[in-house]
N, C-alpha and C positions, 0 to 999 in steps of 0.2 A: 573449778574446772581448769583443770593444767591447757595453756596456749598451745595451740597447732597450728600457728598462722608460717608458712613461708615466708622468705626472705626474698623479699617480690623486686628487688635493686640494689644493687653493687654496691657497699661500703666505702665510700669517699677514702681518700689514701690519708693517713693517721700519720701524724706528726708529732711524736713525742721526742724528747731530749735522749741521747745517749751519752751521757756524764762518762766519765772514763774513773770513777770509783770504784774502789774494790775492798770490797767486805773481811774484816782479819781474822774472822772466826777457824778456830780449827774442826774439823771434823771427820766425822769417822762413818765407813760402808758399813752396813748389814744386809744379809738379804732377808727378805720375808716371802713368806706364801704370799697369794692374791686367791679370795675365792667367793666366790658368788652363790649368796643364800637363795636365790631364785632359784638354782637348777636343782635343789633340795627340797627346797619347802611345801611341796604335798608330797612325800615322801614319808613312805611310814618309818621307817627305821632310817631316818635322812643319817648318810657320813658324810665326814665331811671332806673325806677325799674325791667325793663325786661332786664337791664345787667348785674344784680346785682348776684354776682360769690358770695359774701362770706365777711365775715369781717376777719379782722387782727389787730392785736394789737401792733404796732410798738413803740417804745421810745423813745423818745426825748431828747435832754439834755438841761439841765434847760436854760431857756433864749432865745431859738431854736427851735421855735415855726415850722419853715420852712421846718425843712429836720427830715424827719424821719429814725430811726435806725432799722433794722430787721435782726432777725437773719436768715443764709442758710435756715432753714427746714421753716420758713414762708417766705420765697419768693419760695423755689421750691413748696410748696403748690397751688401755683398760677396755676399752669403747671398741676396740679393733671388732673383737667378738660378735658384737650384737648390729653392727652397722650394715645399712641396705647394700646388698653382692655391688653395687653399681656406686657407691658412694667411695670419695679418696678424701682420705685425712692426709694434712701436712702441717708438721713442727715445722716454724723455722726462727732462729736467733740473728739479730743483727746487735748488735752491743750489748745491751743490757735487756733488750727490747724481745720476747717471745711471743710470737703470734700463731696461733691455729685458724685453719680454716678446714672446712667441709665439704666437698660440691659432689654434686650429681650431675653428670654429661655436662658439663662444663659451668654450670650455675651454681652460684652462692646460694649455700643455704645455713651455714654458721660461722659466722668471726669472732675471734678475741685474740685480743692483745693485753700484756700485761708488762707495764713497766714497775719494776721494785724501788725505781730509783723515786719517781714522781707518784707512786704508790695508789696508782690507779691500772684498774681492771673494764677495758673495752670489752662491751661483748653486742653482737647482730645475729639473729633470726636463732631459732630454736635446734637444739640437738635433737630433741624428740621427732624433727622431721625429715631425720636421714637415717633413723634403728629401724630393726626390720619387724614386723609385725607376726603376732602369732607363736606358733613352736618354732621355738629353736631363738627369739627374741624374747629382747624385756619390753616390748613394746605392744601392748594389748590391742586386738581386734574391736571394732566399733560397731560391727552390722548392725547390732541390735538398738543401738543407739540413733542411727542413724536412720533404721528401717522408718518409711512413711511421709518423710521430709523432703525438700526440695529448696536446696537454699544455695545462695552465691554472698561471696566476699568483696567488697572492697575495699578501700582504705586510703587516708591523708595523711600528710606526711604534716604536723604541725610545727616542727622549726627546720633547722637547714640542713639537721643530720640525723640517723637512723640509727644511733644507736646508742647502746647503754652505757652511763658511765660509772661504776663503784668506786668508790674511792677508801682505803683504808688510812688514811694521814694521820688517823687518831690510836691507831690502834698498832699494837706494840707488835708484828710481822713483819722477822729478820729475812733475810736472803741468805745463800753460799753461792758464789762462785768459785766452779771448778772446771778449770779446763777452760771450756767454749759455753759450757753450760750455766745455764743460771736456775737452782734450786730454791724452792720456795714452800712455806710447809701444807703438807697436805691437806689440813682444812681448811685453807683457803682458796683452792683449789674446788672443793669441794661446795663451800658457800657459795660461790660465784656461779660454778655450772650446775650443780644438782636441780635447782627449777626448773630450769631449760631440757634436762634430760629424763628426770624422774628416777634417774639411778642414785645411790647414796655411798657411799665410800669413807671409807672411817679404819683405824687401827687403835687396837685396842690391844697396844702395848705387846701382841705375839703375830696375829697373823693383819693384811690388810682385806676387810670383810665389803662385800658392796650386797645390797639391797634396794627394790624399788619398792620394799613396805616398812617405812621411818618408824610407822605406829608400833610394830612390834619388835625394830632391829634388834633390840638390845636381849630379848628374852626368846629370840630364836633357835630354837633346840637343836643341838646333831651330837651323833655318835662320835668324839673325839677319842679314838685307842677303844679303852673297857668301861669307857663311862660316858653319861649325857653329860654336854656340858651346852653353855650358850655364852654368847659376844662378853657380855657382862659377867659371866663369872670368869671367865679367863682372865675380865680385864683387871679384877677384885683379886686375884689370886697373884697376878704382874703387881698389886700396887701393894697388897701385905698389910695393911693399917695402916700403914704409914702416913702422915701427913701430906697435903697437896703441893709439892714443891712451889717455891712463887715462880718462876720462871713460866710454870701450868697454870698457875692463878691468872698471870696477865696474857697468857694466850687463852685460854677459855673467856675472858672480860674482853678481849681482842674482838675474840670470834663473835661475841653477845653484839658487842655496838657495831662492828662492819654487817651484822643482819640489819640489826633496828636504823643504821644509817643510811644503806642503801635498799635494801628491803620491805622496807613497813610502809605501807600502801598510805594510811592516813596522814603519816606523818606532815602530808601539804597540807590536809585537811583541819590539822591542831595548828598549821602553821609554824613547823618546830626546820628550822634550817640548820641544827645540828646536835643533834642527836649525844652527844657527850656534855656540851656545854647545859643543852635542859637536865638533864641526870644530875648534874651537880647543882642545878639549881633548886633541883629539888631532894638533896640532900640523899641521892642514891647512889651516888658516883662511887665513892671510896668502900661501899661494902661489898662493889665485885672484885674487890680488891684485900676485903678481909683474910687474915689465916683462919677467920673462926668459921666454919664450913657451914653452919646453921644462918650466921652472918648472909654469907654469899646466895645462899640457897633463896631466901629471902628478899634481900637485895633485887636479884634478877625473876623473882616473880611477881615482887612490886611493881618494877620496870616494866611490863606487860600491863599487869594489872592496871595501872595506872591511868590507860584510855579506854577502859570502861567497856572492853570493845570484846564483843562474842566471839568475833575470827579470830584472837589472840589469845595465849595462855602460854606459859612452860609446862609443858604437859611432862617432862618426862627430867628431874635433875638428876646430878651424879654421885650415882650411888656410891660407887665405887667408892668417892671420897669422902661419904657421911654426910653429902648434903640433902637435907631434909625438910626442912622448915618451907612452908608456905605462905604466901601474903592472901589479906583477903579480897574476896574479887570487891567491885566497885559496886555503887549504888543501883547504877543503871543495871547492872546484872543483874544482881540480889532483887531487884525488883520483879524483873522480867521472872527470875528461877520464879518466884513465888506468885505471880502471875499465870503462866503455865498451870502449874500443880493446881491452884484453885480453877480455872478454867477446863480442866483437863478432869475435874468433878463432875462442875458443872454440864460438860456438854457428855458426859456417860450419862449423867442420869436423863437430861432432856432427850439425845435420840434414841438412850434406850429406852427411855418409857414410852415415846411414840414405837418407836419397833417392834416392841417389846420385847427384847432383846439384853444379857447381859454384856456383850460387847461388841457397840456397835462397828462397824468395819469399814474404811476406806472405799469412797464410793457409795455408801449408803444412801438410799433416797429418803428425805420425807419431805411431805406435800400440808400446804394450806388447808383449812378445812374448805375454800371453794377450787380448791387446786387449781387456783390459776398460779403458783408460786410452788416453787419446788428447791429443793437445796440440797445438796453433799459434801464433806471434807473430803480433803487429804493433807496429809499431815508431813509430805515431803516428796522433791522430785526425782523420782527414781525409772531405772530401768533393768529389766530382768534380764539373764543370763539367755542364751539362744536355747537351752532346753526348756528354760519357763518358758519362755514368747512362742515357741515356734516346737511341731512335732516332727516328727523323720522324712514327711514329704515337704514340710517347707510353709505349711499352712499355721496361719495364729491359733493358740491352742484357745479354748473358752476360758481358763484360769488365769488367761496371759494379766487379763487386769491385773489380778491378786500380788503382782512381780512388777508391772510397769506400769506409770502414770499415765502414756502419753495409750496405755490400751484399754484404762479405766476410765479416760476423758472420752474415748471413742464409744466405749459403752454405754455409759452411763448417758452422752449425748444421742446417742439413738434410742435408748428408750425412752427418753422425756420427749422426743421429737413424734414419736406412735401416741404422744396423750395430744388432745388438739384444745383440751384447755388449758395447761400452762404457758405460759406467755412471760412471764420473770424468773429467771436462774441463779439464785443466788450459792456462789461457790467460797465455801467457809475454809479459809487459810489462817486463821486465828491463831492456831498451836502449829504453822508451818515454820519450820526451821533451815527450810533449804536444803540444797542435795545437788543435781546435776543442770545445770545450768543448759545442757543440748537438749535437754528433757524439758527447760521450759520455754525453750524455743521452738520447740514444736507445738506444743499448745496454746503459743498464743494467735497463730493463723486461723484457728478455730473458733474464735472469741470475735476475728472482726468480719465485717460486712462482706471481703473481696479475695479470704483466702490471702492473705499478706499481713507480715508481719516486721518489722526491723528494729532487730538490736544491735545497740554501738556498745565496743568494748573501747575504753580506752588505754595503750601501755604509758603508764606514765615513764618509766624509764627508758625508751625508746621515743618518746612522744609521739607516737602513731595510734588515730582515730581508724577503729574500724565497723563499718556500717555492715552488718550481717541481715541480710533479709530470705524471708522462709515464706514458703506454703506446705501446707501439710494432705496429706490422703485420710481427709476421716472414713473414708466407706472400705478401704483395702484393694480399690482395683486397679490401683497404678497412677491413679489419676490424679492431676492438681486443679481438680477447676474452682470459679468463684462459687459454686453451689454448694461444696462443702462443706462450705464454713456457716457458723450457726449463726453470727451475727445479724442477721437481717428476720430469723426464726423468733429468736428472742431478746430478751432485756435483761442482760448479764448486768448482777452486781457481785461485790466481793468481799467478803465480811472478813476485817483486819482487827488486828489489836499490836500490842507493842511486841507479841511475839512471832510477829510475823517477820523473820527475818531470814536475810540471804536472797534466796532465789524465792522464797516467801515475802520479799520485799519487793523488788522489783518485779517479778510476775504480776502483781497490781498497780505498780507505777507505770510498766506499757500497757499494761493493757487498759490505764485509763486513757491512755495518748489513742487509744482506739475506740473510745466512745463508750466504756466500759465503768458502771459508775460501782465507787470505794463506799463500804457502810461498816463502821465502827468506830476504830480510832486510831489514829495514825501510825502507821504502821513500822516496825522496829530499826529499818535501817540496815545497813552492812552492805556498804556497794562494791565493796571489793572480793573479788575473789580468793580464795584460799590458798596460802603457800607453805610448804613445812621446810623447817632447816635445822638438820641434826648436825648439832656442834659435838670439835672432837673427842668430847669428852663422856659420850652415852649421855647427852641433854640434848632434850629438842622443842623446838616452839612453834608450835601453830602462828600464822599470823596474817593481818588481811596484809595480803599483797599488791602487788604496782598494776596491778589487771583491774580497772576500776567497770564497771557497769550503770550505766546513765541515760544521758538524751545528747544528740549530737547535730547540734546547728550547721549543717555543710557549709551554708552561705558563709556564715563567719568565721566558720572555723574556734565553733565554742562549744564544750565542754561540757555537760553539768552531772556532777551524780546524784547518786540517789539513795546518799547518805542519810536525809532528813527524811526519809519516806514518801509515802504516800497520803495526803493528806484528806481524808476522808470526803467526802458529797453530801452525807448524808450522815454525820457523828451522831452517834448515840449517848456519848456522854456531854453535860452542860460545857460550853464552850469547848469544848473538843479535850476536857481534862484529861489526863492520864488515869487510866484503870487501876492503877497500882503505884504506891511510892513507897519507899521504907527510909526510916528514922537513921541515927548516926548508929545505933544499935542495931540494926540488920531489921529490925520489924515493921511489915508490912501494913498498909493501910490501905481497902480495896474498894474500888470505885465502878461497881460490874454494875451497869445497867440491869432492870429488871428484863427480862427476857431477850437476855443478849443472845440463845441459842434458842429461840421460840421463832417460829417460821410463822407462824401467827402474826405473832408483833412486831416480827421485821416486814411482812408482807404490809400492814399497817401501816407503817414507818414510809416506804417506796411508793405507796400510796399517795400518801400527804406528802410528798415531797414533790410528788408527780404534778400532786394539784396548787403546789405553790405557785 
């Protein structure tokens, strides 16, 4: 879930060096197009003159033909477009020193400063909360998300200052000054703000292209002259075969470690305080650095691969230059993949042979044979567009379940609430992967006693604790009372396994903080929320981000995630073993409980557990 939090206090006044150094590089203007695949992209016959935002004139340094240099006021130029009618941007330069800010009626809402000399990148409060929403922005509508909830924000400030600090010291990002100006190259730029905004900005060697969908930038279609073309073939067509200059070698390995160093959410959690130094300790360093392109390709999916970690991947290397090659993922993964699949048998055949049904569906009921015990999946937290949820007068349509979670937890709870013998709820997140994160903060006010719920996010780059608390409207009539919450109706459990992850994690980890008891086996982990970062080169990475999701001690002002799961109440397997582990060979060895998706025998289970 991309941050929406405001910029709730003033940015203390930043004290960086302005060295009187001057950079000797020569260089040279070009202009480019600027165009924006958003005002195309449900376009059936998209041109791509109808994206066309504006030109810019970036610089070059001689010989570097690849990467363009731009100073703060033409890249935040880009933004002019999509910014709320009431919001003011300002560049301004003091020595070496570029700072933007953001405000609305006179309040901060986004700061950065970026000095090239000490080679650090300030940044406070989010872009995403000064674009304007809807048509005519890159900024999406929430209604549907938000329909049914009731929640407020707060937030601590855990050290003395508010804001973020990246540092590139490691990584090979030249400067030009010109004039008054100070140019610095576009993907860093880009690294640094695309979180914050959800825009994405990239040149691929003819025009400069922005995007707020990473997933597909690169194979984005439009009519260029008489023919399709997309980001990536243009960029294939600019580079000829030709080999990856090194000059592009160590700015793309630039780009790699300023993400994994200021960006990768675990990195406290492995305990790694810098990010180049462990690469080479682990003997990865030098192949983001190879000419051999299979080399590199490799290299930097290792480098991922490496933490084992579901939120992370290179999902996307560069084509353009023949990189190809992939490392294999880690144990923890390979386990979890084969995990799933065998699980994801399993629980077809058991609720569809109670159903009888060939495929059972999200929200499905089945019941005990004394039905005091009842149970349903779902297998992620989603919510539907405002045509599924909602028809032309505004009312929930009856299929809205089939599109949103938080309309098939409202179903599915009223009809077990019309039986007056069940009395144990068990909600099977086993094969839950995770999804929207506002989506599972609305269901978890449902689950306790008093209609209240609270989740902390914590920014670690920012060091800012924030306490989110919700009620939710299970009935639809506006209302938030302590009656509509089922906690006090029944005896919610929650049947996990190790692929319960993301928002399939923590969904069980609060909602045991609310009396809510765990049955399986401990569940998969991933407290951080999801960030992407399309490096300049048409490569991009998934990876868990500095939004970490946990338990938040106000008194202390302490921390904790919820990396290690949820640890089960009621384990199904001997000593709470793992369901699944695999060999140095990728093969699996599986440790399923008999009747791990038997409502029978888990009913059984809560049972004796009840009478311990």
């Amino acid at each position: 879930m991309k941050k929406r939090f405001a910029l709730l206090s003033v940015l203390p006044a930043l004290l960086l060096s302005s060295c009187s150094f001057f950079n000797i590089f020569n260089s040279d203007k070009k202009t480019v197009g600027v165009y924006v695949l958003d005002m195309i992209a449900t376009d059936e016959n998209p041109q791509i003159n109808d994206a066309y935002l504006g030109d810019l004139t970036p610089r070059f340094k001689s010989g570097e033909k690849y990467i363009p240099y731009l100073s703060l006021q033409q890249y935040a130029s880009i933004y002019s477009k999509f910014l709320n009618p009431k919001a003011v941007s300002e560049v301004t330069t003091e020595g070496f020193i570029t700072s933007w800010s953001i405000k609305i009626d006179g309040e901060l809402y986004f700061y950065a400063a970026i000095s090239p000399l000490e080679k650090l990148v300030l940044k406070a409060g989010d872009i995403s909360n000064v674009l304007k929403t809807g048509e005519g922005g890159i900024q999406p509508t929430y209604d549907v998300l938000n329909y049914g909830c009731e929640s407020d924000t707060t937030y601590d400030q855990l050290g003395e200052v508010n804001y973020a600090t990246y540092t590139f010291k490691d990584c090979d990002f030249d400067y030009i000054r010109n004039g008054g100006d100070v140019y610095l190259p576009l993907g860093l730029y880009d690294l640094s703000f695309s979180e914050s905004s959800g825009l994405y900005v990239t040149y691929n060697y003819k025009n400069i292209y922005c995007s707020t969908n990473p997933d597909d930038f690169g194979d984005l279609a439009f009519r260029d002259g008489f023919s399709y073309s997309t980001v990536d073939d243009q960029m294939s067509r600019a580079v000829g075969g030709v080999a990856m200059p090194d000059y592009l070698i160590n700015y793309n390995a630039s780009s790699f470690l300023f993400v994994m160093q200021n960006f990768y959410g675990l990195r406290s959690h492995f305990a790694i305080q810098n990010m180049k130094e462990f690469y080479k300790s682990n003997n990865l360093y030098n192949g983001f650095y190879s000419s051999n392109a299979g080399t590199r390709a490799y290299s930097f999916s290792q480098a991922v691969n490496i933490f084992d970690d579901n939120h992370s991947g290179i999902v996307r290397v560069n084509t353009a230059w023949g990189e190809n090659a992939r490392a294999p993922y880690g144990k923890g993964i390979q386990a979890r993949n084969a995990l799933e699949k065998r699980l994801t048998t399993l629980r077809k055949e058991k609720y569809g042979g109670i159903l009888n049904v060939v495929e059972p569906q999200e929200g499905d009921i089945v019941y005990s044979d004394d039905m005091k015990t009842a149970m349903f999946f779902f297998d992620s937290f989603k919510y539907g567009t405002e045509a599924e949820v909602f028809d032309s007068f505004g009312r929930v349509k009856s299929t809205a379940y089939k599109y949103d979670t938080f309309m098939l937890f409202r179903k599915v709870l009223a009809e077990l609430d019309a039986i007056p013998t069940v009395k144990n709820v068990i909600i099977d997140v086993s094969l839950n992967g995770g999804g929207t994160l506002g989506v599972m903060i609305k269901l978890l006010p449902l689950l306790s006693k008093n209609n209240h719920a609270t989740i902390n996010f914590y920014d670690e780059s920012e060091n800012v604790a924030f306490m989110y608390t919700a009620s939710s409207d299970a009935d639809g009539d506006g209302q938030y009372t302590e009656s509509e919450a089922y906690g006090n109706r029944f005896n919610f459990y929650i049947l996990t396994s190790d692929c319960s992850f993301s928002c399939g994690n923590a969904f069980p980890c609060y909602a045991q903080q609310l009396g809510v008891k765990i049955i399986g086996e401990t569940s998969g982990g991933g407290e951080c929320a999801v960030s992407i970062h399309y490096l300049p080169n048409s490569q991009y990475i998934y990876h868990s981000s500095n939004l970490h999701i946990g338990a938040y001690d106000k008194a202390n002002k302490k921390f904790t995630g919820f990396e290690d799961g949820a640890t089960p109440d009621i384990p199904l397997t001997e000593n709470n073993t793992p369901m699944c582990t695999v060999n140095d060979n990728g093969d699996p060895t599986f440790n399923i409980p008999h009747g791990f998706f038997d409502v029978n025998v888990l009913s059984e289970r809560i049972a004796e557990n009840a009478n311990q």
